[in-house]
C-alpha positions as CSV (number, residue, x, y, z in Angstrom):
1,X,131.4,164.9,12.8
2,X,134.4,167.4,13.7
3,X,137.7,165.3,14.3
4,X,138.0,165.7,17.9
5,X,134.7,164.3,17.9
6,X,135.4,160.9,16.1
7,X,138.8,160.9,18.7
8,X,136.5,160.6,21.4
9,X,134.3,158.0,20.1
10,X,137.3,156.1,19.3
11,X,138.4,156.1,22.3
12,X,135.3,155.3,24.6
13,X,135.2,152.0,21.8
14,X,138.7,151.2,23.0
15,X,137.7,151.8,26.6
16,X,134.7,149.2,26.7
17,X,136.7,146.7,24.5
18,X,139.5,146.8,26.6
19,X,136.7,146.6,30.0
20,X,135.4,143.8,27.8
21,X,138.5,141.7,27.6
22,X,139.2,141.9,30.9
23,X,135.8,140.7,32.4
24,X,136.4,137.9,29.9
25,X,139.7,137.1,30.4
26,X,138.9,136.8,34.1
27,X,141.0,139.9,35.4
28,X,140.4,141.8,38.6
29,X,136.3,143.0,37.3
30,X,135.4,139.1,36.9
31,X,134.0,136.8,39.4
32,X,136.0,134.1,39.0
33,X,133.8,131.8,41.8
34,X,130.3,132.1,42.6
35,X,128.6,128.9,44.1
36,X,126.1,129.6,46.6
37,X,125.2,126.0,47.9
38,X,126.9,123.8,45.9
39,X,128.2,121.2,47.1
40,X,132.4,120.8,47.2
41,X,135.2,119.2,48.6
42,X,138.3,120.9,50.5
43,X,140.9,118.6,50.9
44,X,143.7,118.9,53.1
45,X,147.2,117.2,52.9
46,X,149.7,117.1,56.0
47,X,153.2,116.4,54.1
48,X,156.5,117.0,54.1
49,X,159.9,116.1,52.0
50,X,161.4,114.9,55.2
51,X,159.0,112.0,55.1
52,X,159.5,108.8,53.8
53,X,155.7,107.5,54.1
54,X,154.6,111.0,52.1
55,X,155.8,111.0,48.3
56,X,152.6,108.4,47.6
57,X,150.4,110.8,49.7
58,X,151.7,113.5,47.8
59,X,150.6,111.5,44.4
60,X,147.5,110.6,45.4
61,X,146.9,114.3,45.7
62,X,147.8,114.8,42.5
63,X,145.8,112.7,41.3
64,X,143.0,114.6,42.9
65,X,143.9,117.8,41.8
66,X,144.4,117.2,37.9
67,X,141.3,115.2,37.6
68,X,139.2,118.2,39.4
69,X,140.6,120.5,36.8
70,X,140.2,118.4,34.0
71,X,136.8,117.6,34.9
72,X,135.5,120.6,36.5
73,X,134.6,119.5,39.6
74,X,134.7,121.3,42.9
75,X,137.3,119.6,44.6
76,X,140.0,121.9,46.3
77,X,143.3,120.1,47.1
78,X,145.7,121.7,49.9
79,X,148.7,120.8,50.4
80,X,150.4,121.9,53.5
81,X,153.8,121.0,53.9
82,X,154.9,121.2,57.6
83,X,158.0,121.5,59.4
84,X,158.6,118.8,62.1
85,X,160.5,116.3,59.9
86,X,163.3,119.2,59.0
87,X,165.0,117.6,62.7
88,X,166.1,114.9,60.4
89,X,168.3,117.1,58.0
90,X,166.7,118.2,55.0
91,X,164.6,121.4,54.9
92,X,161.2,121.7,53.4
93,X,161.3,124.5,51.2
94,X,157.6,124.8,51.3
95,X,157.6,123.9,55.2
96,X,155.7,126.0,57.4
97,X,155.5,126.2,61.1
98,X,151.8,127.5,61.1
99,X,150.8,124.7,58.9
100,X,151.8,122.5,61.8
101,X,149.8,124.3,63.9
102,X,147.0,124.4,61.7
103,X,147.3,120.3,61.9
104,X,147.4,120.4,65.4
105,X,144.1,122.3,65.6
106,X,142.6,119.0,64.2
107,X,144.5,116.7,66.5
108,X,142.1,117.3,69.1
109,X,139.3,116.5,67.1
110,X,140.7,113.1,65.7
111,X,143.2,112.2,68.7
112,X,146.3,112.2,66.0
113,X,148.8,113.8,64.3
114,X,151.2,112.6,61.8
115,X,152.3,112.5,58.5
116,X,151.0,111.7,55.5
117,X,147.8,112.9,57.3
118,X,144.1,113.8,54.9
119,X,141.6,115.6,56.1
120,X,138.3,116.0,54.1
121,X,136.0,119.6,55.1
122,X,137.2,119.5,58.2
123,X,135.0,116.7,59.4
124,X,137.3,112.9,58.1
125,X,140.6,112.3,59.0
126,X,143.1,109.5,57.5
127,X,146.1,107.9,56.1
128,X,147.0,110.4,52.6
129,X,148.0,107.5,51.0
130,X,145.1,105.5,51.3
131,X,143.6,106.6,47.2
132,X,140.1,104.6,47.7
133,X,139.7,106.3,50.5
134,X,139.6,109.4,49.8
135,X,137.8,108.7,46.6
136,X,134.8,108.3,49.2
137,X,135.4,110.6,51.1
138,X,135.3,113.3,48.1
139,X,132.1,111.4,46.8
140,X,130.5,111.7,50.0
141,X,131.3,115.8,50.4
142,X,130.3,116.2,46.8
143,X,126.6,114.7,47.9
144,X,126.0,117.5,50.3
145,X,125.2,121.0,49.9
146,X,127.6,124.0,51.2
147,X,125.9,125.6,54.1
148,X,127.7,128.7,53.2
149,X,128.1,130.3,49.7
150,X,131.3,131.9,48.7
151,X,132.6,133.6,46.0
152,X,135.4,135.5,45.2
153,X,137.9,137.5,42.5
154,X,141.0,138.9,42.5
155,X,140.9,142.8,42.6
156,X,144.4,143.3,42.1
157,X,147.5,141.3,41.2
158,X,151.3,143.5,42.0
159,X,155.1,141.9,41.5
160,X,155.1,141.1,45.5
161,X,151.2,141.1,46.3
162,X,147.5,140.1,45.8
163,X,144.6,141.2,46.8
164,X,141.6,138.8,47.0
165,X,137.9,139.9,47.5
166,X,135.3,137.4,49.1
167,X,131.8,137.4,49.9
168,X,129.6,134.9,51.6
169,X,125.7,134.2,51.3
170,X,125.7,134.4,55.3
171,X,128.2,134.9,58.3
172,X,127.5,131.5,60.8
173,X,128.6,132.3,64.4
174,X,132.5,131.2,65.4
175,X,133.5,131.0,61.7
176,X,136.8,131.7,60.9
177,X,137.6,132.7,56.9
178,X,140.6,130.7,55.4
179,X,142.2,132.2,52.4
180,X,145.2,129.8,50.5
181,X,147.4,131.1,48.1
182,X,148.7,127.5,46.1
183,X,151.1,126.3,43.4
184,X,150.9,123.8,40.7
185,X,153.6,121.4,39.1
186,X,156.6,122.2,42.1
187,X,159.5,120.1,42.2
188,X,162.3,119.7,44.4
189,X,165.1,117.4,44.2
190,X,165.4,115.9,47.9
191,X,169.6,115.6,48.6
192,X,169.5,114.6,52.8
193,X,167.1,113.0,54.6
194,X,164.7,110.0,54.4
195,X,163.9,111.2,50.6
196,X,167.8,112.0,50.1
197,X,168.2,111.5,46.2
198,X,164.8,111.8,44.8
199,X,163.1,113.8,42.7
200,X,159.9,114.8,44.4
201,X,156.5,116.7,42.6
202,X,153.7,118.6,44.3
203,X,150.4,119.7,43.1
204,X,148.5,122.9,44.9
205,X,151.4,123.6,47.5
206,X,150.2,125.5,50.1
207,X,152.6,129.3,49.4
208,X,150.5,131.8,51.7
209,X,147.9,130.9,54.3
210,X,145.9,133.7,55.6
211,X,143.2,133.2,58.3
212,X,140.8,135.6,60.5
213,X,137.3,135.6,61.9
214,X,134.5,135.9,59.8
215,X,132.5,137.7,62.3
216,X,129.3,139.5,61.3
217,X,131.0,140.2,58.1
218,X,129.4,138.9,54.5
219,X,132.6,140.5,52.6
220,X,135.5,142.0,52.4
221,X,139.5,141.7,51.3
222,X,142.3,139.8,52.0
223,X,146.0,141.0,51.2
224,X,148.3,138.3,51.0
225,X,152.1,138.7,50.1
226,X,154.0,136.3,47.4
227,X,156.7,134.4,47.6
228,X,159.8,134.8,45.3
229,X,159.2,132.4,42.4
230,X,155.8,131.9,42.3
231,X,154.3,131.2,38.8
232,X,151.1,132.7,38.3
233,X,150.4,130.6,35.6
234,X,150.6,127.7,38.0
235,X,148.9,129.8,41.2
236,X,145.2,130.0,42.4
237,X,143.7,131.0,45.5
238,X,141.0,129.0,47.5
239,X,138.8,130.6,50.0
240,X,136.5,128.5,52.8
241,X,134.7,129.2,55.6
242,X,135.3,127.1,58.8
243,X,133.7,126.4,61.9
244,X,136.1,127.5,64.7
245,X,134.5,124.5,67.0
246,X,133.9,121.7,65.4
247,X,136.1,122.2,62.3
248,X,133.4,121.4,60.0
249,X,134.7,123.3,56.7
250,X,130.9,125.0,55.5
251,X,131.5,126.7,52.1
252,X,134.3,127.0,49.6
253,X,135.1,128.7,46.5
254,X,138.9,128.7,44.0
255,X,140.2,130.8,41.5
256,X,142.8,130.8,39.1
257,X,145.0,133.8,38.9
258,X,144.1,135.6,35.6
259,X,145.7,135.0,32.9
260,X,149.0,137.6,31.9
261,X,148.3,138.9,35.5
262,X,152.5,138.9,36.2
């Protein structure tokens, strides 16, 4: 075999180990989520800092999310900190007016809004704080098939951006696709306010929130911009498909941001 010859194989090895490694590794070729019916739990968490009543809502959650990733369950904790309590002096660095308006959307639906405030697919509403239950509420979600199967992968990962491609087993009428970029192990050291002097921690913050119809569409790509700071070692991305009506959260799918991807 001539020397340019044995280059070549050499390098076509290099090429499929490297392919290899990254389908393994759970880089951009991988499909990091694919669960066509099976059953999950999308749980939603109205906080804030400015809140007194919301550090033991924002444990509970916690709670929630480290036991789903220790035991593999699909359980996807949100945590959307809004921005109505900033009035009484402390900004919410995670705060977000269109997480406020995102509650609101289910205020008509449960005749409430407030803070700590759970919502379980879309469909349960109460107290965050309240740790039993929501441990039935999660059972109960966990004993029903998705109606909708999602899955989804991250196609590319830059300093300022990430692009997420999804697909769903079908496209229901008045469906809207959600798309959460959230953080792990955030803390923030509350100086004014009704938490002025404490230490506060948050599991799955809620960085980026991206929403639009699902339409007749069964795929397709979401570009969503970080935020300074964000650890990708500590990020994933959750995708679900909602009824637009009746808010009844149908399918679901999360994955972590691969690993050495920043």
């Amino acid at each position: 075999m001539r020397p340019s010859d044995v280059r070549q194989v050499l390098t076509n090895a290099l090429a499929v180990t490297v392919a290899m490694a990254i389908d393994t590794a759970g880089g951009p070729a991988a499909e990091l989520a694919d669960h066509a019916g099976a059953p999950f739990a999308v749980v939603e968490l109205f906080t804030s800092e400015g809140c007194s009543s919301c550090p033991p809502a924002d444990r509970v959650l916690a709670e929630i999310a480290v036991a789903a990733r220790r035991d593999g369950r699909r359980v996807f904790p949100l945590s959307f900190h809004v921005d109505y309590w900033d009035r009484l002096g402390w900004r919410d660095p995670f705060g977000d007016p269109a997480h406020a308006r995102r509650q609101s959307l289910y205020a008509g639906a449960f005749e409430s809004r407030y803070t700590p405030q759970v919502v379980v697919n879309g469909g349960e509403s109460f107290v965050g704080s309240d740790a039993a239950r929501a441990a039935r509420s999660i059972e109960a979600a966990l004993a029903r098939p998705a109606q909708v199967g999602v899955r989804i992968r991250f196609e590319s990962i830059a300093a300022d951006s990430v692009r997420v491609h999804w697909e769903t087993s079908t496209s229901p009428r008045h469906a809207d696709l959600h798309c959460a970029l959230v953080e792990r192990g955030l803390t923030s050291a509350v100086r004014r306010g009704e938490n002025g002097g404490r230490t506060l921690l948050h599991e799955n913050v809620v960085r980026v929130f991206r929403t639009s119809p699902l339409a007749k569409s069964t795929s397709g790509r979401m570009t969503l911009a970080l935020p300074a700071g964000v650890r990708s070692e500590n990020a994933a991305a959750v995708v679900y498909v909602q009824d637009s009506r009746g808010h009844a959260i149908l399918g679901a799918a999360m994955a972590d941001f691969p690993t050495g991807s920043r």
